[in-house]
LUMLUMMAR-386486 format. One record per residue (C-alpha): x, y, z; residue in one letter. Coordinates in steps of 0.001 Angstrom, whole numbers, plus 500000, padded with zeros to 6 digits. Layout:
// residues N
- X:Y:Z:A
...
END
This chain:
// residues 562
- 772710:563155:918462:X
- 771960:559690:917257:X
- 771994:559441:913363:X
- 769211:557785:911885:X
- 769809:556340:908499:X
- 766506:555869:907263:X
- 765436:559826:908419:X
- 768813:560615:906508:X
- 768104:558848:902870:X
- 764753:560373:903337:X
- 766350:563479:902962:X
- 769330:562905:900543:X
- 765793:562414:897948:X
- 764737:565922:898945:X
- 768049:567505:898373:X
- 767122:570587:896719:X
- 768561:572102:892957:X
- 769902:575583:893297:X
- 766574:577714:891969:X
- 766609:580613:889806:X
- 766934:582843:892155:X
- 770031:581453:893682:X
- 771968:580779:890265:X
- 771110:584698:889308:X
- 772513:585961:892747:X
- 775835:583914:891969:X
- 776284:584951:888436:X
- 775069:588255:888523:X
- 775511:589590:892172:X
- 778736:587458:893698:X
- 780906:587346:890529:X
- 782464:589926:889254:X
- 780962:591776:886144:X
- 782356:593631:883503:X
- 781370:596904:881360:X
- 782848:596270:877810:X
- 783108:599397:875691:X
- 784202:600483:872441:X
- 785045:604258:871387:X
- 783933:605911:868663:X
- 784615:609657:868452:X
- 782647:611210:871148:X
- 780272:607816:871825:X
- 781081:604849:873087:X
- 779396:601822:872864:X
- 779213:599886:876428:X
- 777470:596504:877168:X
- 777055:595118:881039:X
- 777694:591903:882072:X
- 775242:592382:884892:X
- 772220:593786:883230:X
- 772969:592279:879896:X
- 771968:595496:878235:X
- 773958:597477:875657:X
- 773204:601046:874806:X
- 775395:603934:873304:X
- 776395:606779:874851:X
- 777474:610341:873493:X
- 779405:612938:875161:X
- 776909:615778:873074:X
- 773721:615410:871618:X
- 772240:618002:869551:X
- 768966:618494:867910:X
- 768683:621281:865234:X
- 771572:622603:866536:X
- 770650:623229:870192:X
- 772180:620898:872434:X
- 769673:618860:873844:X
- 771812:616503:876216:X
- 775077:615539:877546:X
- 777103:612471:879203:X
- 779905:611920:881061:X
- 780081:608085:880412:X
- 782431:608050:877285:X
- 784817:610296:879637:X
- 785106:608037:882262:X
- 786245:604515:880780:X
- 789461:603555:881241:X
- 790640:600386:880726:X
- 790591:597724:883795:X
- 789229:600939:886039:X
- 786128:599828:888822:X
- 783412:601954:888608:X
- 779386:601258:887956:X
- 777160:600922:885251:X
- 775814:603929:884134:X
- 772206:601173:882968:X
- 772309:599496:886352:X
- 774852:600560:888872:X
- 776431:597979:889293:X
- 779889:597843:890765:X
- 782050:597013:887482:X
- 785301:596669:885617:X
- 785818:598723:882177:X
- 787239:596222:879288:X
- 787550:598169:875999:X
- 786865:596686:873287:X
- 789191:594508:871274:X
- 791854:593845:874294:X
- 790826:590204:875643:X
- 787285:589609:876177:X
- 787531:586106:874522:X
- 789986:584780:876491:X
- 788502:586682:879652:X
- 787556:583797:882727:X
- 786042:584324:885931:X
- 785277:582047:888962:X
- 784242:581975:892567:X
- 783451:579484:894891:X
- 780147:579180:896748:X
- 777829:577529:899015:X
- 774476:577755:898941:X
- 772061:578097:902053:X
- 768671:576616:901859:X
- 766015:575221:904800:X
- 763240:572908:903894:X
- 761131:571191:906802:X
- 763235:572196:909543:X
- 766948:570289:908188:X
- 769561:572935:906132:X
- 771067:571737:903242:X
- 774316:573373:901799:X
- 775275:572825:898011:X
- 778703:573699:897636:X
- 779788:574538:893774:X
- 782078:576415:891977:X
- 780553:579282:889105:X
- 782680:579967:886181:X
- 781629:582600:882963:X
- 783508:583180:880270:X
- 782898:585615:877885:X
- 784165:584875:874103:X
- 780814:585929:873049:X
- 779206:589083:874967:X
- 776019:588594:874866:X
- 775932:584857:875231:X
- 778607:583806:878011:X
- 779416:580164:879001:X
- 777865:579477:882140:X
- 779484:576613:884270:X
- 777765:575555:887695:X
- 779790:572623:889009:X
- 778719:570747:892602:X
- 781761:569437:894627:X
- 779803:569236:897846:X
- 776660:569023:899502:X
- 775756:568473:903205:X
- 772582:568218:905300:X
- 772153:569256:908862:X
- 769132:567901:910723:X
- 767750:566596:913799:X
- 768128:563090:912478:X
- 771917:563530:912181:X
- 774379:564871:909698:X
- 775830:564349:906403:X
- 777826:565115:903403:X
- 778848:563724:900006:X
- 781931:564785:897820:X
- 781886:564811:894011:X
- 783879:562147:892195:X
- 784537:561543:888609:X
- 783898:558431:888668:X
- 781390:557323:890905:X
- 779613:560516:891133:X
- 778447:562052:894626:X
- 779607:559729:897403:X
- 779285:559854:901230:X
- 781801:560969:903375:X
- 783171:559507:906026:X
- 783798:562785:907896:X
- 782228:566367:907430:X
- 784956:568809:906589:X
- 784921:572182:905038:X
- 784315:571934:901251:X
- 787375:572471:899486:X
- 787588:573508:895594:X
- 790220:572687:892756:X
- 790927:574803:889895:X
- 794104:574616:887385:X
- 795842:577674:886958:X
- 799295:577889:884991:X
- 802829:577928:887311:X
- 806257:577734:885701:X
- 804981:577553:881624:X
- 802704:574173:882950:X
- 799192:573599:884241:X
- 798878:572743:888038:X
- 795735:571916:890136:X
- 795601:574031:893371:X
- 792709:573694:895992:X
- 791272:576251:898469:X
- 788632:576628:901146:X
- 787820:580446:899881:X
- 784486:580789:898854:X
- 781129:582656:900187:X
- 778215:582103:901792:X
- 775137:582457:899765:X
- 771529:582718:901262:X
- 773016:582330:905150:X
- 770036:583462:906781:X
- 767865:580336:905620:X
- 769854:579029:909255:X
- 766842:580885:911103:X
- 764718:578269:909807:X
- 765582:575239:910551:X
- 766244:573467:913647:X
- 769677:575362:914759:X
- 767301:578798:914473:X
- 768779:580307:917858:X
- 772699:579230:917273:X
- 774251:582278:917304:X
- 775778:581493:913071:X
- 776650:585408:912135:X
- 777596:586468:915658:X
- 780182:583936:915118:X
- 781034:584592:911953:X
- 780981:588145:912591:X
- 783365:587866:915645:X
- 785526:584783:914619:X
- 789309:585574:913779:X
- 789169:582442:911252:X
- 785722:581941:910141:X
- 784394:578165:908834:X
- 780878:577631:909172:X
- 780937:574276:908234:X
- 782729:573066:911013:X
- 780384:575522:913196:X
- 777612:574087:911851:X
- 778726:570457:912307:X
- 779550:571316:915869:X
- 776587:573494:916726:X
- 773851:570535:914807:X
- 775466:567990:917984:X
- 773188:569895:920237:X
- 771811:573322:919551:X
- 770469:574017:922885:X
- 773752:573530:924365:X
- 775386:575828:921851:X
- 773556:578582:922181:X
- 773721:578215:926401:X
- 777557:578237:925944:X
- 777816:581807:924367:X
- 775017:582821:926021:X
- 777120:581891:929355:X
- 780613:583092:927662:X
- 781837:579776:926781:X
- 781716:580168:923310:X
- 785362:580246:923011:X
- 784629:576237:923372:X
- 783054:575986:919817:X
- 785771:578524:917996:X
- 788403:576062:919692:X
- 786803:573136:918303:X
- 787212:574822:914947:X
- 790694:574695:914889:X
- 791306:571269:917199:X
- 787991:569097:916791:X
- 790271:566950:919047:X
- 790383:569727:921404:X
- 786942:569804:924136:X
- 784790:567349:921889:X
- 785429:564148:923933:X
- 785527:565884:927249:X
- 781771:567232:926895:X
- 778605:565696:927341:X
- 777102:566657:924262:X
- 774050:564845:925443:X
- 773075:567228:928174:X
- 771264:570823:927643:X
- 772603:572160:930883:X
- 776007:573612:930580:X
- 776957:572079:933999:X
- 776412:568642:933420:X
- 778047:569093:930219:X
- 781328:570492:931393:X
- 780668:568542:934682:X
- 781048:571693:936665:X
- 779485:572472:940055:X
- 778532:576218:940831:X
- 782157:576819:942451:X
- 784081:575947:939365:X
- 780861:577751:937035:X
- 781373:581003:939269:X
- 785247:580463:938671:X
- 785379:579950:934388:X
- 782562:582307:933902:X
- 784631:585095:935773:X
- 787812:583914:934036:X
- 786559:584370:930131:X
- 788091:587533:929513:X
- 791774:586094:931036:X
- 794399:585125:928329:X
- 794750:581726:927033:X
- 791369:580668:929069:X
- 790696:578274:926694:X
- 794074:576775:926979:X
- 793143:576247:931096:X
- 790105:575020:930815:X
- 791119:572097:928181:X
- 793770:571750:930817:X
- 791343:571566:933840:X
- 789145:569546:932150:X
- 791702:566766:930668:X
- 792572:566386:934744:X
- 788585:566330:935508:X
- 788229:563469:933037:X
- 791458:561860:934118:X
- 789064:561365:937696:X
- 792973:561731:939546:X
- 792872:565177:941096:X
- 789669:564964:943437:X
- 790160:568635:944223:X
- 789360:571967:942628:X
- 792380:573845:943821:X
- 794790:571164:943399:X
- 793404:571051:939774:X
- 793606:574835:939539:X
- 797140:575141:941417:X
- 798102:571868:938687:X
- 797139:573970:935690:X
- 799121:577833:937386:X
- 802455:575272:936860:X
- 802101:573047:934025:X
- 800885:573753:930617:X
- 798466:571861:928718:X
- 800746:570564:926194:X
- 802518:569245:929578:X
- 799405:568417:931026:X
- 798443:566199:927627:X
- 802150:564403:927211:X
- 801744:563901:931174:X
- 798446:561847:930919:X
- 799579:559977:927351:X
- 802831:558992:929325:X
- 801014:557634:932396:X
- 798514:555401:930256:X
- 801388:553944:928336:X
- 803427:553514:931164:X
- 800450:551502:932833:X
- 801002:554138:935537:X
- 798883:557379:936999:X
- 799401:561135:936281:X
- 800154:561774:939902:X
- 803241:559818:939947:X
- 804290:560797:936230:X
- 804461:564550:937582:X
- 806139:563435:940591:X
- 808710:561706:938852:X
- 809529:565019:936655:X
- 809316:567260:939640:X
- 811770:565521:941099:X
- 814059:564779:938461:X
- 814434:568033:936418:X
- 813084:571396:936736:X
- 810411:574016:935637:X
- 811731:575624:932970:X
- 812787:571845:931010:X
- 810220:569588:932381:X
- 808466:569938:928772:X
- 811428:568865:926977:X
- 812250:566152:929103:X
- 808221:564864:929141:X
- 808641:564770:924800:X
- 811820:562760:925516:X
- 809993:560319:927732:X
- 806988:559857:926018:X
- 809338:558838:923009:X
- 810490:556652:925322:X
- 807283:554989:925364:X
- 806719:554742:922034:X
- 809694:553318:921478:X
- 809516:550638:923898:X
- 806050:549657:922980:X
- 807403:549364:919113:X
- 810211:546927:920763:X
- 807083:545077:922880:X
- 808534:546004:926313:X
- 805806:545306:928802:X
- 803988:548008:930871:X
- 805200:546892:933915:X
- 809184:547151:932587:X
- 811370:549179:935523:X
- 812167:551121:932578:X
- 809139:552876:932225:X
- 810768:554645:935154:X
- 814319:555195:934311:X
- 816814:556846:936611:X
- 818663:558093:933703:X
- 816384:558989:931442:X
- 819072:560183:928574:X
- 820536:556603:928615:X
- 817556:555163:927955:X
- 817127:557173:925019:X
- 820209:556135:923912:X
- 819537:552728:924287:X
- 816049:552127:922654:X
- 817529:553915:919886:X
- 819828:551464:919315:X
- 817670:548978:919556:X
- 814930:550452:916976:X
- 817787:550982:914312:X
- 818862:547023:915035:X
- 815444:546337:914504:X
- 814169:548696:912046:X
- 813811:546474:909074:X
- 810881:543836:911315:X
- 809356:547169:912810:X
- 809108:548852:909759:X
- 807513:545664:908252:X
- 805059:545401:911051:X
- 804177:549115:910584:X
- 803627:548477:906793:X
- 801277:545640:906904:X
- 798068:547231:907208:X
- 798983:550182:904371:X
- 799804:547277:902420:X
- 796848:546128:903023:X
- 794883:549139:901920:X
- 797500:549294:898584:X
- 796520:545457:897433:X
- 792812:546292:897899:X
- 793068:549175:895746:X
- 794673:547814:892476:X
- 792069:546233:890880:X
- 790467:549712:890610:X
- 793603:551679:890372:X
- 794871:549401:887078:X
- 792056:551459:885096:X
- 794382:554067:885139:X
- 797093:552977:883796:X
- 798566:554546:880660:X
- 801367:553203:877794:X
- 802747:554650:874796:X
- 805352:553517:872270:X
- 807987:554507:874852:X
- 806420:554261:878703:X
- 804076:553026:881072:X
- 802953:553187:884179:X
- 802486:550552:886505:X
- 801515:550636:890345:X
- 803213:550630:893407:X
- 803398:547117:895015:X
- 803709:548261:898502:X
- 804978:550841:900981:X
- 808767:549800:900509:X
- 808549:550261:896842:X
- 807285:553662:897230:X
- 810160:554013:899810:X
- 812522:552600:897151:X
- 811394:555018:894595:X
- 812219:557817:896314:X
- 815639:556696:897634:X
- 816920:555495:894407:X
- 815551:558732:892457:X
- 816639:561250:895908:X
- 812918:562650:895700:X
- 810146:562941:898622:X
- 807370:560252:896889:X
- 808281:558431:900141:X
- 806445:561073:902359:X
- 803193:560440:900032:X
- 802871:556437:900998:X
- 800953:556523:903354:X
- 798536:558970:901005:X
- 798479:556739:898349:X
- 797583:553567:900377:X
- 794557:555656:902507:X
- 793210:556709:898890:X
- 793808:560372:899228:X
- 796067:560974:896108:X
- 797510:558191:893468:X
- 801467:557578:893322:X
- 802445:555565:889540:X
- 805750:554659:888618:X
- 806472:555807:884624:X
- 808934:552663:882799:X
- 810592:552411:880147:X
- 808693:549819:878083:X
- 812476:548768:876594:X
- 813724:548523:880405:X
- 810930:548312:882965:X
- 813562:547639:886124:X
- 814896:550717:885879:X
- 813248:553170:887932:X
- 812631:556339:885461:X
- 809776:558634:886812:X
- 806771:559345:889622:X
- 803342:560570:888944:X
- 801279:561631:891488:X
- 797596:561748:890147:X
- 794580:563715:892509:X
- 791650:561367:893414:X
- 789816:563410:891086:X
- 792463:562584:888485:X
- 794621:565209:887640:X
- 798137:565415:887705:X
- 799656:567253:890415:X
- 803488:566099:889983:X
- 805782:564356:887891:X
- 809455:564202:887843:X
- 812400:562182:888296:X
- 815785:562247:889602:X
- 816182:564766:892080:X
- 812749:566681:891308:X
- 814574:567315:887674:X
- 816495:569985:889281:X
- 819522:568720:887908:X
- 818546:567179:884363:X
- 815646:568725:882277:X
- 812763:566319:881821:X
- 812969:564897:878073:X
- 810358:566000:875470:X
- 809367:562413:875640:X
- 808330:562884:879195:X
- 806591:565948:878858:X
- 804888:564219:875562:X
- 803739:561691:877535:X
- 802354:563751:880413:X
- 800004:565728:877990:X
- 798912:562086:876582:X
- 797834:561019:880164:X
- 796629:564208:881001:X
- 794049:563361:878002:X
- 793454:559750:879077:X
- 792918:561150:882294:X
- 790358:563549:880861:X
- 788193:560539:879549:X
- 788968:557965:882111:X
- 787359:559899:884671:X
- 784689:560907:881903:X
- 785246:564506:881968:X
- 785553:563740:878154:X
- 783398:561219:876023:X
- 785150:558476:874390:X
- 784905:560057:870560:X
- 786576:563074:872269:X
- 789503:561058:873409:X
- 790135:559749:870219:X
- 790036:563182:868369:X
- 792147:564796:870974:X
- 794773:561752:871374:X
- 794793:561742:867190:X
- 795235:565696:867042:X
- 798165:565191:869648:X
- 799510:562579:867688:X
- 799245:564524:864594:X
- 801349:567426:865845:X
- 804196:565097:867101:X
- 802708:562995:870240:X
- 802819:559135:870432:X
- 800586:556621:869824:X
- 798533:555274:872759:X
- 799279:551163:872354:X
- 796459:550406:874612:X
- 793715:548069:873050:X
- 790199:548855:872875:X
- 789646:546044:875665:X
- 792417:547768:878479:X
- 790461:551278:878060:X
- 787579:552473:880261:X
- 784077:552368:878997:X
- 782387:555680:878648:X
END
């Protein structure tokens, strides 16, 4: 499906809010809900989080003497028990009175369903209640994603601090942060948990006969996202491949989108043209789709079919009986980089080793390749084709350590690129205080020389940090600013996810200064990516200073507008 970008903003304007209706099944249906009680003698007071109503209950009731009524309410609560309400019966869980109901949180992740000319749109947010007073809880509905799926094409947008919702260059499963508290400090943690609300708004709108709850009835891993993204390429075609017990196709693509997506025509209706099939080899996979690993053998069959090498069906099938696909796949990447044909790759390992190590031995020669292509061998090199295949090994080993520092400089140049581009925006977030700073990595070898001079792993996050998908600072001491001293790793929504020094702090405890200044850039954090106004910032950094922080030395001019 060809996106069309004017169809697409058309629809961005018509994104809907969640209504009424949808905000009252979240907080009152989805969440959980609470019956808080107190006891009184034979009463006890109870008020529902669901039905927001409070009434008073009383084991006896009596009426000149003559008992006129009796419940079995007060009887029944128990502290942190599940049961219902005895207003509304709704599923709930007793809190008495007095033991936490200020300090009690809840949270869920959902995302919402709803169809409006034919296109779905998904609004992706997290719910959060809290309930210091009873009757009047905090209500928090925060977006982090929304998509649309339409006949014009597909979209989505992530929520950013800073720049608000932006387009993504990919659609992926929404994914949700919340801080929770691990070993005495505050972490951020994500997840892809959360639950569909309003599914069945699917049936109207243009993917109305994918089969959406038969798979995620019948799905071992369930994300409808990613079915969704893979079902809006071509309905029709969807709904022919389950209907023709192919399905396994689209809960493959779930878990490998680089598995069957560029080996089928997703412009084609007709499941043969799509797969490329005649009736012999339909006959042959529809029969097969009960066998084990089927979907394993057809990616196989069909990696061959595309490779246009193996003319015939039962070579292709007899191929497949002998050589997995992971064979199969390092088979076909070895022949392109070897400027050579599959054919003759499998020949040569036939003849050189046997069944039960040709898989090792194909790894060991596709390193090969990649290691003479980092060294610039040409394609036609006789050693493409080594007799000894172990010596060669050996050798371009040798020759990648000789030549490690220009290859690893070669490698670098486009991440450093990316990490140049980035500073001017990046520099907003840096922090000082009477003691530290931070300043920003210059390139991929300082990262690298971070973590080898403080015997950490910030070295495995370079390449992160120079794609934009997480933040690595160095912390200085403002009285010696060569000395390396600390990492930070800030999220790209900017909180802190990791800070330490040498050797994780597993063998030195991280000074009070450190974790002083932590909570300080926590807080400039806070208002840099305007989660907090600028009057808050100054309270909260004064208050912190107050009760033993540091001052913030940054001018008025260095900090981020509000």
């Amino acid at each position: 499906m060809k996106k069309n970008p004017e169809k697409m903003a058309e629809l961005w304007e018509k994104f809907p809010r969640l209504s009424t209706e949808d905000e009252d099944q979240i907080i009152h249906d989805a969440l959980p809900q609470f019956l808080f009680y107190e006891k009184k003698g034979k009463s006890a007071w109870c008020y529902c989080t669901a039905c927001r109503r409070g009434e008073v209950f009383t084991e006896s009731k009596y009426a000149d003497g003559i008992e006129i009524c009796r419940s079995d309410v007060p009887g029944k609560l128990k502290h942190n028990e599940i049961g219902s309400c005895p207003m509304c019966g709704h599923k709930v869980q007793y809190k008495a009175e007095g033991r936490g109901h200020k300090n009690l949180k809840v949270w869920g992740n959902y995302a919402v369903f709803t169809a409006i000319d034919g296109a779905l749109y998904v609004n992706a947010v997290k719910a959060k209640i809290s309930w210091y007073s009873i009757e009047d809880p905090l209500i928090e509905i925060e977006g982090y994603r929304k998509y649309i799926f339409s006949e014009y094409g597909s979209e989505a947008k992530r929520f950013s601090w800073t720049n608000g919702f932006v387009t993504m260059t990919h659609i992926n499963e929404p994914i949700f942060g919340s801080t929770y508290m691990g070993c005495n400090e505050e972490r951020y943690e994500y997840t892809h948990l959360y639950t569909l609300i309003n599914e069945y708004a699917i049936e109207e709108t243009f993917l109305k006969y994918v089969p959406f709850s038969y798979y995620c009835n019948t799905s071992p891993d369930v994300q409808p996202i990613l079915f969704i993204k893979a079902a809006a390429q071509n309905p029709k075609l969807v709904e022919q491949l389950y209907k023709c017990g192919f399905g396994y196709i689209i809960n493959e693509m779930m878990h490998d989108r680089k598995r069957f997506d560029k080996l089928i025509n997703w412009k084609s209706v007709e499941i043969k043209k799509a797969l490329g099939f005649n009736s012999a080899e339909m006959k042959y996979w529809k029969s097969a789709e009960k066998e084990s690993r089927v979907s394993n053998k057809l990616y196989a069959y069909l990696l061959l079919k595309k490779s246009k090498e193996v003319k015939s069906v039962d070579e292709c099938l007899k191929i497949i009986s002998e050589d997995s696909p992971e064979l199969i796949e390092k088979e076909l990447k070895i022949a392109k980089k070897a400027n050579s044909t599959f054919i003759k790759v499998r020949n040569y390992l036939n003849k050189y080793y046997d069944k039960s190590s040709r898989y090792a031995y194909a790894g060991e020669w596709l390193d090969c390749q990649d290691m003479m292509d980092k060294l610039h061998y040409p394609k036609e090199s006789v050693l493409r084709f080594p007799k000894n295949l172990e010596h060669l090994h050996n050798r371009l080993v040798n020759e990648i350590n000789a030549n490690s520092g220009q290859i690893q400089k070669d490698e670098d140049k486009p991440y450093d690129a990316k990490i140049e581009k980035q500073k001017i925006e990046l520099s907003k977030l840096m922090y000082s205080n009477l003691l530290y700073t931070t300043i920003l990595p210059q390139s991929m070898q300082d990262i690298r020389d971070e973590g080898r001079i403080l015997d950490h792993c910030v070295a495995s996050y370079a390449q992160r940090h120079a794609n934009g998908n997480t933040h690595i600072f160095f912390i200085r001491k403002n009285w010696l600013p060569e000395e390396r001293w600390y990492t930070v790793e800030v999220s790209k929504e900017g909180y802190i996810r990791q800070c330490y020094g040498y050797k994780d702090n597993r063998t030195i405890k991280k000074p009070e200064s450190i974790l002083r200044f932590e909570k300080e850039y926590k807080l400039y954090l806070d208002y840099a990516f305007k989660r907090i106004s600028l009057e808050e910032y100054e309270e909260a950094a004064k208050a912190l200073d107050e009760n033993g922080g540091y001052n913030n030395d940054r001018t008025d001019e260095n900090r981020i507008t509000a």
